[in-house]
C-alpha positions, 0 to 999 in steps of 0.5 A: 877420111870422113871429110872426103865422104862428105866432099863427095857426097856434096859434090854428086848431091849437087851436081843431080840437083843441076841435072834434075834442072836439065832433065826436066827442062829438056822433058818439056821441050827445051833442048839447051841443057842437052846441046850444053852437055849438062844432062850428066852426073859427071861433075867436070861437066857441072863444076863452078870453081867458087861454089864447087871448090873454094865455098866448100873448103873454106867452109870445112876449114871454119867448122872443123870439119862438121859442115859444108856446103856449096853449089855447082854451075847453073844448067842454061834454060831457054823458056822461051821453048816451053809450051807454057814458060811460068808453068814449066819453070815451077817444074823445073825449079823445083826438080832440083830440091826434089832430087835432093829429098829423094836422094835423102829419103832413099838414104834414110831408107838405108840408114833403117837397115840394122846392119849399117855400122860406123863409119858407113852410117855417119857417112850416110848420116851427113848424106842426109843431113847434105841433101836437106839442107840443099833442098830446104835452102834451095826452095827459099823464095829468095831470086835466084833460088829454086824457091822463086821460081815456084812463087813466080808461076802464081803471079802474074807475068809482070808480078812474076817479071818484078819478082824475079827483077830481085834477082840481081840482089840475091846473093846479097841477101842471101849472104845477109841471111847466112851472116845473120845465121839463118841456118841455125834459126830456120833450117837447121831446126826444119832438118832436126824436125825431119830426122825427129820424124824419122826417128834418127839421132842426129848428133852432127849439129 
């Protein structure tokens, strides 16, 4: 049972995170995630079959049921409609990691009401835990996560056009980066700091 929270935890965590993308986007004055029909919370609308489906199964599947992750299908952004392209865009990155810190904050405040009890709190515990590792990975400077496109809009555009060129080995980095388990030497860490703070137990990893 619980592994089905968690799916659908995952699934409405990462669909905001593309429709903060497109609200965003669209606030500033491009219209394409909306004539996408992308500025929803229906996941149908947002789903990619590896990332969504498969990449969270199988992940399941390898941790017994303790960890997943995944991702959903990019919202299209046009910056050639923004008043200022590499300003927006930092804005636009880093909407999608911000949601997901927002979503776990208002979690964690549910989780400091002492009548939360299992199986609700280990539901919402893995809700937390979903959204900080979405948001600290997403923000990693790696082409083409969130992360770049904050570092892009301090350079100079052909620093920044350079940069983000690397884009084309993302996920061969990335996937280097997860075999040789960064998410256990960097981000797992950075999230057990963040429940420390909050003074929550966390006894998932």
């Amino acid at each position: 049972m619980i592994t089905i929270f968690l799916i659908c935890i995952l699934f409405f965590s990462v669909v905001l995170h593309e429709c903060a993308h497109g609200w965003v986007a669209w606030r500033l004055g491009d219209p394409t995630p909306k004539l996408s029909g992308r500025l929803t919370l229906n996941p149908i609308s947002h789903i990619d079959i590896f990332g969504t489906i498969l990449l969270p199964i199988l992940l399941l599947l390898m941790s017994g049921g303790n960890f997943t992750f995944g991702y959903a299908k990019p919202v299209p952004i046009n910056p050639n409609n923004f008043k200022n392209p590499k300003k927006d865009m930092m804005w636009v990155g880093a909407s999608g990691p911000a949601s997901n810190l927002i979503l776990a904050l208002l979690i964690i405040i549910i989780l400091k009401v002492n009548m939360i009890t299992d199986p609700v709190y280990t539901v919402l515990l893995y809700g937390v835990f979903i959204n900080l590792i979405l948001a600290i990975f997403n923000l990693l400077p790696i082409p083409p996560l969130d992360g770049s496109r904050i570092v892009a809009s301090f350079l100079s555009y052909r620093q920044a056009y350079r940069y983000l060129k690397l884009e084309r080995f993302g996920f061969l980095i990335i996937a280097l980066l997860l075999i040789f388990r960064i998410l256990h030497w960097f981000i797992f860490p950075l999230v057990q700091f963040i429940f420390r703070i909050f003074r929550i137990d966390l006894l998932l990893i």
